[in-house]
N, C-alpha and C positions, 0 to 999 in steps of 0.2 A: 374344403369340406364338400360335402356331398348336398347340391342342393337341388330341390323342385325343380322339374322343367316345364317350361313354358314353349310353345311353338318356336319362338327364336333362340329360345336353348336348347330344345333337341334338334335342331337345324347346324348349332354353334357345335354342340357334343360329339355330330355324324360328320362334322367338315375334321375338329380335331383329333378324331379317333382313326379318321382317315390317313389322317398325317401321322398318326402315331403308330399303327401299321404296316405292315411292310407293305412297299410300292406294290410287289404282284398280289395284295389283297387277300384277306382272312375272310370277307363277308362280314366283317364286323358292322359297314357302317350301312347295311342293307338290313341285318340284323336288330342293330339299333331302329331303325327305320321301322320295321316290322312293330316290336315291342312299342314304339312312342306313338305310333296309328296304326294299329292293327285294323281297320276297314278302309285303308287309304283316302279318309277325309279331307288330309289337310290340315284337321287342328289333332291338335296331341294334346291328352289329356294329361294333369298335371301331376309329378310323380308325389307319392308320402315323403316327407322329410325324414331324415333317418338320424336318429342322435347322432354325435362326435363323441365316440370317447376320448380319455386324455392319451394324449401321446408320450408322456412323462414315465417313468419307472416309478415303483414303490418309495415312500422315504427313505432316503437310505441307500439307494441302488443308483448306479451310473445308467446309461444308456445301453451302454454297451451289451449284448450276449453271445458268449461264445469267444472263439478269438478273433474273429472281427467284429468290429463295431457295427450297429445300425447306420446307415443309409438315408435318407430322406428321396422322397421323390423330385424335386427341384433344389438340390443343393446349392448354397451361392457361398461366392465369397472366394478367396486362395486356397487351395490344400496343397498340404505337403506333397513330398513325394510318396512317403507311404500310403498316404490316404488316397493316393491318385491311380494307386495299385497295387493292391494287397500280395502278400510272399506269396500267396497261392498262383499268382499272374493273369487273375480274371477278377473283371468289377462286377458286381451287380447290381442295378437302379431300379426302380420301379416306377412309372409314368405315371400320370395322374386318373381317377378314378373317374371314366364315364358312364352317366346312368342314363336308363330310357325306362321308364314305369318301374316292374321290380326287375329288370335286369342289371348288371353291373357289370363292368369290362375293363382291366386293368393290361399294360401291356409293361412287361418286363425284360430289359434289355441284360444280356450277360457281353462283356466284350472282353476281348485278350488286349490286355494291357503288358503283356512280358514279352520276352524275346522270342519265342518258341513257337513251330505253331503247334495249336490245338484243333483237335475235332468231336464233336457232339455227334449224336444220335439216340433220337428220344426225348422223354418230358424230362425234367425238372424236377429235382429232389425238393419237396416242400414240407413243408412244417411251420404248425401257427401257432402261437400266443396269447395269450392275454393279457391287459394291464399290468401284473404281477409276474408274467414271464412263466407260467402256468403252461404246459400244455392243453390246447384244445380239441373238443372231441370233432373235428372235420376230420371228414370222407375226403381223400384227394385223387381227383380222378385223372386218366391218364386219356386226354381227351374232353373238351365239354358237354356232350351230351349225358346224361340226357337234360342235363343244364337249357341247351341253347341251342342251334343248328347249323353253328356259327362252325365254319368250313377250318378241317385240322388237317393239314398238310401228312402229317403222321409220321414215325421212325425212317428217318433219312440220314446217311452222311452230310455232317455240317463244319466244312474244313472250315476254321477262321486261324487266318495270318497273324500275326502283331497287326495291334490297330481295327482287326475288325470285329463285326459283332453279329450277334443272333438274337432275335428276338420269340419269348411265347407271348399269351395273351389268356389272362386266368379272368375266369368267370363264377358268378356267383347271382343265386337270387335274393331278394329282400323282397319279404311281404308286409311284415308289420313292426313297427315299434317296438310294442309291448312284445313280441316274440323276441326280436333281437336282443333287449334288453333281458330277458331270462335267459337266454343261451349265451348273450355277450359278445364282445365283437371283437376280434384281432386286433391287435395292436400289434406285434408283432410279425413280419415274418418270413422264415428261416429257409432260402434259397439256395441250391445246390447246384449247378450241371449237372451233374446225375447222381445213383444214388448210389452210394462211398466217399462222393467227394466232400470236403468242405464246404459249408452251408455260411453263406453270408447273411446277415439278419437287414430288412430294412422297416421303414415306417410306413407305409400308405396314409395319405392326411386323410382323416377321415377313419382311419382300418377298416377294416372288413366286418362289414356287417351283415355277416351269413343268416342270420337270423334262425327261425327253427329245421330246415331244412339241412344245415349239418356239410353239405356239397359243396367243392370246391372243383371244379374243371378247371384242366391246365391244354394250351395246344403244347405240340411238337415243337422242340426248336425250329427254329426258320431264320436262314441267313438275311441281313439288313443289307438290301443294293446298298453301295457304293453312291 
């Protein structure tokens, strides 16, 4: 879940967002920086708590949307072979969600999992949900600003071999509660390579709590070193 930071959690948020990242750097965790002390004090003031919705379907309804199944951001446990790589021959995961005041920064890995290679260029087919599996009214932008300032590499050739991956990094603000709570928060949400391809759906713990602003900023694929 998404919780309050404290000085040694926006310290904790900027070391793991780093690491979540690609090595050659998005500005994410100067960004974060930025938003958690913006007069460069030292103390970071402490962010709003932001509901969890449930992450569960409707009564009645599987997980599942679409013809893959949802995803979780830290999967555990054995999977199959199918669930280790879907007939499309790309995985998609979603990282875990870090916040700095109202900013929010999530990093989402696509990797080739098939024999084949593949190449990207450009954002990421997205689409979001609701508890109910509702489409929701986000804006998804091809780029995070004017979300953030948070540095988008942009439309580039993205060879990946079997085995490797690329990563974006979607952005989003939260201002209040009670706003989030009238607009509603993702639960779901439906992930592409690009846009014709097939959309994998995953869960962000936590979802997305866009709150009134409606904006979703997405970066550029960006290849994960080796």
């Amino acid at each position: 879940m998404i919780a309050p930071m404290t000085v040694t959690g926006v310290r904790a948020v900027i070391l793991a967002a780093s690491a979540a990242v690609l090595a050659s750097g998005c500005g994410l965790s100067a960004e974060l920086d930025r938003e958690a002390d913006p007069g460069r004090t030292g103390e970071a003031r402490p962010a709003p708590r932001a509901s969890s919705p449930p992450v569960s379907g409707p009564p009645g309804t599987g997980p599942s949307t679409g013809a893959q199944g949802p995803s979780r951001g830290a999967p555990g446990g054995p999977r199959s072979a199918a669930e280790r790589c879907p007939a499309t021959g790309v995985r998609v995961s979603a990282g875990m969600v870090n916040a700095a005041m109202g900013l929010r920064a999530m990093p989402v890995t696509i990797t080739n999992c098939g024999t084949r290679d593949r190449q990207l260029n450009g954002y990421p087919d997205v689409r979001v949900r609701d508890v109910e599996k509702r489409p929701m009214d986000v804006t998804v932008l091809k780029g995070p600003g004017p979300i953030t300032q948070l540095e988008d590499p942009g439309p580039h050739p993205v060879p990946l071999r079997p085995g490797e991956s690329a990563r974006s990094v979607f952005v989003w603000r939260y201002s209040a509660v009670e706003a989030a709570t009238l607009r509603g928060s993702g639960v779901y949400v439906e992930i592409g390579p690009r846009a014709g391809d097939a959309r994998q759906t995953v869960e962000p713990e936590g979802g997305l709590d866009i709150g009134e602003t409606g904006l979703l900023g997405t970066t550029a694929w960006q290849k994960v070193p080796e």
